[in-house]
C-alpha positions in Angstrom: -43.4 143.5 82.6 -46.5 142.2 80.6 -44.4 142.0 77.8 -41.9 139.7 79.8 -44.4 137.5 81.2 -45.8 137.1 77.3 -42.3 136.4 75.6 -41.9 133.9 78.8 -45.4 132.0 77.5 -44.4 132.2 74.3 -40.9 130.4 75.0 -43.0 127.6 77.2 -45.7 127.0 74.6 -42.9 126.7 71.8 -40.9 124.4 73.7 -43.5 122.5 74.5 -44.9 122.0 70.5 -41.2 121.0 70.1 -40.8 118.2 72.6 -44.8 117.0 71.9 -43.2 116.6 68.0 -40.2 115.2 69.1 -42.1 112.2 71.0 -45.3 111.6 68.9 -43.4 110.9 65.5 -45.3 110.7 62.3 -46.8 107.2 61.9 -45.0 106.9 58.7 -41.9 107.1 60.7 -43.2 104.8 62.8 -44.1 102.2 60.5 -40.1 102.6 58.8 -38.9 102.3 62.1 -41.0 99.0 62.8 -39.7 97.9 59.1 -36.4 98.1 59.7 -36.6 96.5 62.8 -39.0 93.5 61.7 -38.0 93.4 58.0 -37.7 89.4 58.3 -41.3 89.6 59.8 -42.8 91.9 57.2 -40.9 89.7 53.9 -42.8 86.5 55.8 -46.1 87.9 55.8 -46.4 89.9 52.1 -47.2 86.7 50.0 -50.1 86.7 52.1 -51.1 90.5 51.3 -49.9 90.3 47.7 -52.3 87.2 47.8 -55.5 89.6 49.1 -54.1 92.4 46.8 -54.3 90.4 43.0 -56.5 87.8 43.9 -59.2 89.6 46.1 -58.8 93.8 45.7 -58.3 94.3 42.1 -60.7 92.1 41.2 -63.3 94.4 42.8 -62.8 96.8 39.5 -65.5 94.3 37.9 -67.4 94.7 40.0 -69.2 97.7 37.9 -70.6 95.4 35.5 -73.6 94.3 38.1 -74.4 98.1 37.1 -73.9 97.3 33.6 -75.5 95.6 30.3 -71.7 94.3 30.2 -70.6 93.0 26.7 -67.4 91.6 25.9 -66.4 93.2 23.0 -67.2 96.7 24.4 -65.4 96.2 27.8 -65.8 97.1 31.2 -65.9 100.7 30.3 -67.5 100.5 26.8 -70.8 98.7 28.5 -73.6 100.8 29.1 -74.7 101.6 32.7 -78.2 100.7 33.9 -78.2 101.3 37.3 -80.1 98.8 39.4 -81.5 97.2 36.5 -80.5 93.8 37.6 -80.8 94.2 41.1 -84.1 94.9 40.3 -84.9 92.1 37.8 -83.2 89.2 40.7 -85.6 90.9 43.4 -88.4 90.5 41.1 -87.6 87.3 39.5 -90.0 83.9 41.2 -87.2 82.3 42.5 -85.5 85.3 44.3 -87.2 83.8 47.9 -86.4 80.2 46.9 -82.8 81.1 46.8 -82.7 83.4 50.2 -84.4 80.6 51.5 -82.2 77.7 50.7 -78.9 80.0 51.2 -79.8 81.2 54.7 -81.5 77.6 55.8 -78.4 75.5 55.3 -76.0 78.6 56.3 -77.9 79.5 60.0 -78.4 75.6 60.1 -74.5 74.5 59.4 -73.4 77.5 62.0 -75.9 76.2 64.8 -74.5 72.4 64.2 -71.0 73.1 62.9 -69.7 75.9 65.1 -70.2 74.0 68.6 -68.8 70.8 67.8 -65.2 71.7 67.4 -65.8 73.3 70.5 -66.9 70.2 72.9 -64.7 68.2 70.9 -61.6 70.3 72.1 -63.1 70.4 75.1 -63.1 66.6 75.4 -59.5 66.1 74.1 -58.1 68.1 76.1 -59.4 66.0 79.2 -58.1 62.8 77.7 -54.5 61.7 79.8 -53.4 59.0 77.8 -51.1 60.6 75.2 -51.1 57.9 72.8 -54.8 57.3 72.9 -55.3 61.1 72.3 -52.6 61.6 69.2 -54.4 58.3 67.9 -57.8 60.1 67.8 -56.6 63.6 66.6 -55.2 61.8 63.8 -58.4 60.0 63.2 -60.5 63.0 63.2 -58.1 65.4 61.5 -57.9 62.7 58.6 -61.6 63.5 56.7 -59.8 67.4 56.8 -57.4 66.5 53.9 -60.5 64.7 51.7 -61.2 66.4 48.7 -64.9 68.0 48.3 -65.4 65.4 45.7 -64.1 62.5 47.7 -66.7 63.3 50.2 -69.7 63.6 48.1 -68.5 60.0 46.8 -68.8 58.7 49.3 -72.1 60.4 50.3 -73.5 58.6 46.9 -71.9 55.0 47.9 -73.2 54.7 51.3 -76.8 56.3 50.9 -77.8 55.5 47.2 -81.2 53.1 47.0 -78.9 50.1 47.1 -75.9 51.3 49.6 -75.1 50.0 52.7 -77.2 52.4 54.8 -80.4 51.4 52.8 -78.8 47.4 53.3 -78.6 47.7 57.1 -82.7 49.6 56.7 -84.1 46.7 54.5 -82.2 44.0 57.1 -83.9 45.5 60.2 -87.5 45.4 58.6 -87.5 49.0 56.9 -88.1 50.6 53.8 -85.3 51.8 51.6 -85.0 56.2 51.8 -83.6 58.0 48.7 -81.8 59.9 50.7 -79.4 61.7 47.4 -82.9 62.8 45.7 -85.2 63.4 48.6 -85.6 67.2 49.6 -85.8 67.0 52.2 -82.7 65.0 53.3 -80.3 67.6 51.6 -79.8 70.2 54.0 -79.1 67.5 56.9 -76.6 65.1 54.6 -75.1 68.5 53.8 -74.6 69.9 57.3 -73.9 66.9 59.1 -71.1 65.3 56.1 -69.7 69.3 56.9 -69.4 68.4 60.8 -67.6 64.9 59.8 -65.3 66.3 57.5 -64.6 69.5 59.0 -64.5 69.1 63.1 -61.5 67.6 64.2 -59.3 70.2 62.1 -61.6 73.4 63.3 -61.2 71.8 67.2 -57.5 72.8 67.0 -57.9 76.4 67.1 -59.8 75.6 70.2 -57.1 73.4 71.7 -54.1 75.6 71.3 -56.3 78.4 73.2 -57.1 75.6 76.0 -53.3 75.4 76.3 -52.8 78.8 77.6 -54.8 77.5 81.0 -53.0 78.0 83.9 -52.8 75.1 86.0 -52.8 76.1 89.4 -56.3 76.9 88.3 -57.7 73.9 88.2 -55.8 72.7 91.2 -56.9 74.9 93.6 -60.8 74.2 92.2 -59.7 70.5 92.7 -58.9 71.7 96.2 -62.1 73.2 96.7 -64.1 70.5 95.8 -65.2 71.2 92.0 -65.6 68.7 90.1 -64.3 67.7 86.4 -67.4 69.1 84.7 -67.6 72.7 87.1 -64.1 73.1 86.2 -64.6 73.2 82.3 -67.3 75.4 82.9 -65.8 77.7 85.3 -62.4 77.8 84.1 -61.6 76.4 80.5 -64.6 77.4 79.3 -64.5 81.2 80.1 -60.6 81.3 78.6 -61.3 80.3 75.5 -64.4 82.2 75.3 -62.5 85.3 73.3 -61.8 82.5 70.7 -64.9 81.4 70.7 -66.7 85.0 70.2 -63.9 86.1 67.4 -64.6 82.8 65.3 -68.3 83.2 65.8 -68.4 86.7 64.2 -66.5 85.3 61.0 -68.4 82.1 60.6 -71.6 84.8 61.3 -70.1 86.4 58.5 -70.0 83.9 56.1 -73.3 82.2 56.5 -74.5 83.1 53.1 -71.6 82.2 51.6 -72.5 78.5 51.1 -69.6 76.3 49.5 -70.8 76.1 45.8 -68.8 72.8 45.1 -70.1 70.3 47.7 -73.7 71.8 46.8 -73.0 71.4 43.0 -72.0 67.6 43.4 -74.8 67.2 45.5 -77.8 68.7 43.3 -79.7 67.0 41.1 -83.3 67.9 39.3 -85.1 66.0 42.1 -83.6 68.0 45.1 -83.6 71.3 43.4 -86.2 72.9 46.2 -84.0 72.7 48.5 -80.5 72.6 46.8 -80.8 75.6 44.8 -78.9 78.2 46.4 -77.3 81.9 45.3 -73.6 79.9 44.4 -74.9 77.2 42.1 -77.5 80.3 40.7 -74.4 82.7 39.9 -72.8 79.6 38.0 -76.2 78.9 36.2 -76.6 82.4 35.2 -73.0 83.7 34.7 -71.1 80.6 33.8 -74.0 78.3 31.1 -75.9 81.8 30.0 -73.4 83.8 29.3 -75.6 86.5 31.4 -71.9 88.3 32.9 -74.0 91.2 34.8 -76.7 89.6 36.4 -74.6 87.1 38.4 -72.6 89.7 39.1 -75.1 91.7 40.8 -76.5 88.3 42.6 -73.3 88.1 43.5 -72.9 91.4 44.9 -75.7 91.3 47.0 -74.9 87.8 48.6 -71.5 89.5 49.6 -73.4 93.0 51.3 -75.7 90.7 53.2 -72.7 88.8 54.3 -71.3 92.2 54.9 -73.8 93.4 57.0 -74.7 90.0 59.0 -70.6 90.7 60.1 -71.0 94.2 61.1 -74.4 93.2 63.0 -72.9 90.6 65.0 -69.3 92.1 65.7 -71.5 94.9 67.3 -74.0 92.8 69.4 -70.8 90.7 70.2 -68.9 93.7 71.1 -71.6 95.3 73.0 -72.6 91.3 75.1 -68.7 90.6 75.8 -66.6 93.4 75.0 -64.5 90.9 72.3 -64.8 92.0 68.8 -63.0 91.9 65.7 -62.4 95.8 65.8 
């Protein structure tokens, strides 16, 4: 009888493994099965993983030489390793604080101006009810977008150099002319603030589509109960694009030492240097005019683990605060 009852378990258990196999399939099967069923969906997106692939994984094969005296001639492999050498040396070095400095000023300061704007801007718009008058300022403000970096600083130089127009309308009210392109202290605030211009109306659109996904009947029965236009953003369009708001938040977070080398570049000059020297225009100083391959790289390196980090640290606050997060 024992024996029965065992062979009877036996049989259960077995059929059970069987039909727990038969409904979890492998997730290799899975993903063949999602392949063939998406295949037009998959062929859209691979330019954009073969682009991540060549142009941002293999390249991390160099990145060895920041633990290298890397010569040319020898190679990657034929260099000799030296460990932290030139970690060390950049830690050591007097301008090592100038640089975290400068970097994390103009980052923190272009996320605490920047990332807000889009934000009451889309806001705004999408309170405006005359259609025409709202395309014509989307236009307007999406136009600086498609200006080249260069374009941008050029016009930076026209408008506030000692005899621009900014420096006109000064001297015509009674004032003294500012050197606004060579003073220190102007740079992080003509940087930041030419970043909003240039840069808000086209990040507000993120922020608009989101706003679109409001349901109506929302604000109508608010409207019923009294709330006014202002209550109702905050109570209602606010709180649904607040996901949005969190997700972009933890990339721009990020990102913040990664300050745009280009607009910085056209910017500098010898005069401004204190405050315009940051870790991009020092990795094209050091790696680019000297020739010195492995100590930019292991700047480098280290500007991109403190970004690293800075993401981790706020997708975990964020995730812990609001329960959005990027995983």
């Amino acid at each position: 009888m024992e024996k029965i009852i065992e062979n009877k378990n036996d049989i259960q258990s077995n059929f059970l493994s069987t039909a727990k196999a038969d409904i979890s399939p492998s997730k290799w099967a899975m993903f063949k099965k999602s392949f063939r069923k998406n295949w037009d969906l998959y062929l859209l997106v691979s330019p954009v993983i073969a682009y991540f692939i060549i142009f941002h994984y293999v390249p991390m094969y160099g990145i060895q030489i920041a633990f290298k005296d890397f010569i040319a001639t020898k190679g990657i492999w034929g260099s000799e390793w030296v460990g932290f050498k030139h970690f060390q040396r950049f830690f050591d070095s007097y301008y090592f604080w100038r640089l975290i400095k400068n970097t994390l000023g103009i980052g923190v300061y272009t996320l605490a101006v920047s990332f807000p704007v889009p934000i009451i801007l889309a806001l705004m718009l999408n309170e405006v009810k005359n259609v025409k008058f709202k395309k014509f300022v989307q236009t307007v403000i999406y136009a600086p977008h498609f200006l080249s970096t260069v374009v941008v600083v050029g016009m930076l130089v026209l408008f506030l150099k000692s005899d621009g127009l900014i420096n006109q309308l000064i001297t015509l009210v009674g004032g003294t002319p500012i050197e606004f392109m060579t003073e220190p202290a102007w740079f992080k605030s003509l940087y930041v603030f030419s970043d909003v211009w240039q840069t808000m109306g086209w990040s507000s659109i993120i922020y608009l589509a989101a706003l679109t996904a409001v349901d109506h009947s929302q604000h109508e029965a608010a409207m019923i109960d009294g709330a006014s236009r202002l209550q109702r953003i905050w109570h209602i369009n606010i709180p649904a694009i607040m996901p949005t708001i969190v997700i972009l938040f933890i990339l721009n977070a990020g990102s913040v030492m990664s300050v745009g080398f280009e607009k910085v570049f056209l910017m500098q000059n010898t005069l401004n240097m204190s405050t315009s020297d940051v870790i991009s225009t020092f990795v094209y100083r050091a790696g680019i005019q000297e020739a010195q391959y492995s100590f930019s790289a292991a700047v480098g390196l280290f500007n991109s683990v403190i970004n690293f980090i800075m993401l981790v640290m706020v997708n975990f606050i964020a995730k812990k605060i609001n329960n959005t997060s990027l995983w």
